[in-house]
C-alpha positions in Angstrom: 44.3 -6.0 -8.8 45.3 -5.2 -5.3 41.6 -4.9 -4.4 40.8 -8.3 -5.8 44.1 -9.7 -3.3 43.0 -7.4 -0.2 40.6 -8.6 2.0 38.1 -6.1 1.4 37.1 -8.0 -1.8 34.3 -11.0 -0.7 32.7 -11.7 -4.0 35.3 -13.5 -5.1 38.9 -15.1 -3.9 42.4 -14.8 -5.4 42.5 -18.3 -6.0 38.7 -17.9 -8.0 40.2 -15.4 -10.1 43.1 -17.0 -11.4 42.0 -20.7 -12.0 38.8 -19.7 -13.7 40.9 -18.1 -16.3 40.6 -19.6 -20.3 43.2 -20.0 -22.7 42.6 -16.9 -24.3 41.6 -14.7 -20.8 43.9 -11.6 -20.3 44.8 -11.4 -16.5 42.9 -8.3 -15.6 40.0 -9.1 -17.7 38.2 -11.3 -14.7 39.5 -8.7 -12.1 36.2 -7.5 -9.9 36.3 -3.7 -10.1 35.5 -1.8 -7.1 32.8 1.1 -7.0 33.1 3.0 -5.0 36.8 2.7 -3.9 37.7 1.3 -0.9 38.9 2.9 2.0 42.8 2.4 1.5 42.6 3.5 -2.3 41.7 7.2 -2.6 41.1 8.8 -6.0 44.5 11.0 -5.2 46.5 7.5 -4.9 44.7 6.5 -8.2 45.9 9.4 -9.9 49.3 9.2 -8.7 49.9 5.3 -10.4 48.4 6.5 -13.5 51.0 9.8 -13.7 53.7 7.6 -13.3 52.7 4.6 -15.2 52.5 7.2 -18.3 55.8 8.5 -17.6 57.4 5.1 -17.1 55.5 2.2 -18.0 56.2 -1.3 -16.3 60.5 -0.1 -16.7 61.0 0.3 -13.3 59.7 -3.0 -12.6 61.5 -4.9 -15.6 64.7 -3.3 -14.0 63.6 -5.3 -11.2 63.3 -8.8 -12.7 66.4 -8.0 -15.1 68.4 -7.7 -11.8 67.6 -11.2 -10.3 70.6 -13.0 -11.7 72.9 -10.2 -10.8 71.6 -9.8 -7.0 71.4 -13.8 -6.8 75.3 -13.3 -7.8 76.1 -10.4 -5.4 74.0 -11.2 -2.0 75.1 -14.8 -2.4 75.9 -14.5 1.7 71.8 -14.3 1.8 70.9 -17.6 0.4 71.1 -19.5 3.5 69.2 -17.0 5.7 66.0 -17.7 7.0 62.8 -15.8 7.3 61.0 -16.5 11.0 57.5 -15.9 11.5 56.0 -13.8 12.4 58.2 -11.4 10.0 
């Protein structure tokens, strides 16, 4: 996926990918896949989000979402901040 969003990919853009999709298309099923690598994505860094993928799974990034309501609660003081370009 991050080589399909990266700017390295030119057969096809993000927005291509995801409203060409069918009722029944899986999101990574349409994803081009890169051979060889590019240059930012060694085999090593490969490796090293498949070992912890096994050990964890998508957790880590469920905590994430699971969080929202209680950081939307807690950093209320950030709601009115803004974000000026370039960031």
């Amino acid at each position: 996926m991050y080589y399909a969003i990266s700017g390295d990919c030119l057969e096809h853009s993000w927005e291509q990918l995801m409203t060409s999709k069918g009722p029944d298309d899986n999101l990574l099923g349409s994803m081009p896949d890169p051979n060889p690598l590019p240059e930012w994505l060694t085999d090593e860094d490969l490796q090293y989000f498949v070992d912890t993928y096994k050990l964890s799974g998508f957790r880590d990034s469920l905590n994430r979402y699971r969080a929202q309501q209680r950081d939307w609660a807690l950093l209320l003081q950030l709601s009115e901040l803004m974000v000026d370009q370039p960031s």
